[in-house]
C-alpha positions as CSV (number, residue, x, y, z in Angstrom):
1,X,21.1,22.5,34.1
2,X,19.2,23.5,31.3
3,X,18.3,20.9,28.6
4,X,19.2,21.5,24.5
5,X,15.3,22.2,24.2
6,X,15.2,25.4,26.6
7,X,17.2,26.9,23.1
8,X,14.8,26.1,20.5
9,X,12.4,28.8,19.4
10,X,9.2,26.9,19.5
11,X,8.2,24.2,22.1
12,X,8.5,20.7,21.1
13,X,5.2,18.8,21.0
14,X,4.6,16.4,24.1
15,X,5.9,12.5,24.2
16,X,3.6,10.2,23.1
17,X,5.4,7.4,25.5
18,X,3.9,9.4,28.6
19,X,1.6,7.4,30.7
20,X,-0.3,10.9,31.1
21,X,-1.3,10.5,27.2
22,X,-3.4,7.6,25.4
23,X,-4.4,6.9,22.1
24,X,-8.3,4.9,21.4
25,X,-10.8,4.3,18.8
26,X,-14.1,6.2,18.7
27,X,-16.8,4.2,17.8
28,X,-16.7,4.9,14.0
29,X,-13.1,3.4,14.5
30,X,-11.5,6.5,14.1
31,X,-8.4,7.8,16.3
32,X,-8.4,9.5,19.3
33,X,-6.0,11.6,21.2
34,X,-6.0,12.2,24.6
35,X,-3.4,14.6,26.3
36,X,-1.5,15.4,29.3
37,X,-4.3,17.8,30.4
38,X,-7.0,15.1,29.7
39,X,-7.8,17.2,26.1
40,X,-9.1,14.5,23.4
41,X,-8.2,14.9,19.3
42,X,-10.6,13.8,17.7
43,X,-9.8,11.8,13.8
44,X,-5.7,11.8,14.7
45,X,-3.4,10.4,12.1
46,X,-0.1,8.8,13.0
47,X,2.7,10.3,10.5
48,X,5.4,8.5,10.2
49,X,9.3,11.2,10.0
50,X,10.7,8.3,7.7
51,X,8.2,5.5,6.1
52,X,10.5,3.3,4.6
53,X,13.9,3.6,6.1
54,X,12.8,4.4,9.4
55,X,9.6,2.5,9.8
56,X,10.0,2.4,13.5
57,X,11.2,5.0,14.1
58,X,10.0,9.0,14.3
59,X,6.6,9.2,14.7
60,X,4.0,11.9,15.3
61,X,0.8,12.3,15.9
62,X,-1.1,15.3,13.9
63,X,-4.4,16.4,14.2
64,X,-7.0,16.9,11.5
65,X,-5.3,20.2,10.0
66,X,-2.1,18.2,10.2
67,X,-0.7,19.7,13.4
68,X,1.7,17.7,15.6
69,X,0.0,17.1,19.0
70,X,3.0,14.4,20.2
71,X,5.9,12.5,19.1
72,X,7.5,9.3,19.3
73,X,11.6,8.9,19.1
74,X,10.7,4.8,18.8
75,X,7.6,2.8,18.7
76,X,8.9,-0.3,20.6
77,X,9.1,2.5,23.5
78,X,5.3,2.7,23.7
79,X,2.1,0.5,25.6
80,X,1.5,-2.4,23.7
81,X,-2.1,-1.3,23.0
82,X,-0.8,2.1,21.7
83,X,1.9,0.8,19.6
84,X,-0.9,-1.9,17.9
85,X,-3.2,0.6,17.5
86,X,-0.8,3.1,15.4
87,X,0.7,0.2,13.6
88,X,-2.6,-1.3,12.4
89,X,-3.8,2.3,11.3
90,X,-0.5,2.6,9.6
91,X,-0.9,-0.7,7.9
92,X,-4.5,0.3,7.1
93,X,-3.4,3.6,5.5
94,X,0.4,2.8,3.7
95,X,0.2,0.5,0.7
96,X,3.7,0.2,-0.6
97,X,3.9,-3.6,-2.5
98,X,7.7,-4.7,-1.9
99,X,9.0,-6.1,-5.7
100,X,10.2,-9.5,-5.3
101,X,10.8,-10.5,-9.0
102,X,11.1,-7.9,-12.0
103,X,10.1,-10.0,-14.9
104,X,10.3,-7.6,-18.0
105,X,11.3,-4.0,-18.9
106,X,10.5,-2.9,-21.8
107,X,13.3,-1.2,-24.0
108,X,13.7,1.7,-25.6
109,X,12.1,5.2,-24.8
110,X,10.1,6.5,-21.8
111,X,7.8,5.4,-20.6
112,X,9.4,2.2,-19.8
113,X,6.7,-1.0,-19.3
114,X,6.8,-3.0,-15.9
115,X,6.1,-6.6,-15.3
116,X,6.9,-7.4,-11.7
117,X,6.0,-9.8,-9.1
118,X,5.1,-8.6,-5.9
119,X,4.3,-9.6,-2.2
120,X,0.7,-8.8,-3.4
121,X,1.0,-10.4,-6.6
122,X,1.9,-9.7,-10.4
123,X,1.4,-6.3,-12.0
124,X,2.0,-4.2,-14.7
125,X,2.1,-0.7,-14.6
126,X,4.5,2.1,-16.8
127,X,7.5,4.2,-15.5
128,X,7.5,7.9,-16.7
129,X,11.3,8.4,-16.6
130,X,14.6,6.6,-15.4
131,X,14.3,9.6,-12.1
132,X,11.6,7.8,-11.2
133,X,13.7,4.6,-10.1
134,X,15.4,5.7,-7.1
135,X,17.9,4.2,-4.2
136,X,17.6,4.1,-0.6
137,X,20.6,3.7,0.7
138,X,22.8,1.0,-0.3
139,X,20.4,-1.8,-1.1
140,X,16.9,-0.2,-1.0
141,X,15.0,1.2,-3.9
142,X,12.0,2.9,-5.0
143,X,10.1,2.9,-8.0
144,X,6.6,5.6,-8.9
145,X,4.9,4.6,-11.6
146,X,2.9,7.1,-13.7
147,X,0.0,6.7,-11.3
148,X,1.9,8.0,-8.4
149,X,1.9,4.1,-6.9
150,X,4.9,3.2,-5.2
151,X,7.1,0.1,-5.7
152,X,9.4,-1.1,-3.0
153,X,12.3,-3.4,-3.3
154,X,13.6,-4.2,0.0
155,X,16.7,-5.7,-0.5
156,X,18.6,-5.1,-4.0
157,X,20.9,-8.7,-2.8
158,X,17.5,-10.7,-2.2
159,X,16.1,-10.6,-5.9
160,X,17.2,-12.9,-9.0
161,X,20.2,-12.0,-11.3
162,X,18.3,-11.4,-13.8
163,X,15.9,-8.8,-12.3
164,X,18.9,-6.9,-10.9
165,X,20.5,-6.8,-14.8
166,X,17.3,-5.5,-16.0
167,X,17.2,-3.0,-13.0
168,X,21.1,-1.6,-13.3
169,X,20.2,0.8,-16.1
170,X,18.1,2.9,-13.7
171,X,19.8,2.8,-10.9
């Protein structure tokens, strides 16, 4: 019986949970790719499909020019030395400090003045408009500040009262 794949128009990149495929360091600590037919990639990067609300999720691996030499449906489904190595190069390369306290907004016209505690520490940084305060579902959000720097806040129930009053005129 032929699977939903023999319909696509392109062929869908290899699975990185086959135990024909393995992922290593070179020894400048970069990533390497081997394949099914024993081919290495060279300087791989692990993409994630969804970084914040599918962390675990929908991964692939691209080469240098950004194409996808293997996915991953779910990275608990890998070798343990696979999965660490793509979550520490993940860690290594995604810098998203999760808001835990907002401690003042400023008022009045963009741009709009931060003061936030995070799980990195306190920061200030300015907000271009109210579109760049966004949700992620029902209690995730996102803010960019004018830098491009991303601000995560997990869990809209887990902060004060007071941070989530100053936050409701964005969201």
């Amino acid at each position: 019986m032929p699977s939903p794949a023999d319909d696509l128009p392109f062929d869908l990149p290899p699975s990185l949970v086959s135990p024909q495929v393995d992922l290593s360091r070179d020894t400048w600590g970069r990533l390497v790719f081997t394949d099914a037919a024993g081919r290495r990639h060279e300087n791989v990067l692990p993409i994630r499909a969804f970084p914040i609300t599918g962390a675990k999720q929908s991964l692939s691996i691209c080469d240098s020019h950004g194409r996808e030499l293997a996915f991953c449906d779910d990275l608990s489904q890998l070798a343990d030395h696979v999965r660490e190595l793509i979550e520490d190069e993940l860690a290594r390369r995604d810098f998203i400090p999760a808001i835990q306290r907002i401690t003042h907004i400023s008022s009045g016209l963009s741009p709009t003045e931060w003061t936030v505690e995070t799980d990195r520490g306190p920061t200030t940084f300015l907000v271009e408009s109210e579109e760049n305060v966004r949700r992620l579902g029902r209690q995730q959000a996102t803010i960019t500040d004018t830098h491009g720097m991303r601000y995560l806040i997990r869990d809209l129930r887990g902060i004060d009262a007071a941070s989530r009053r100053m936050l409701e005129r964005f969201l």
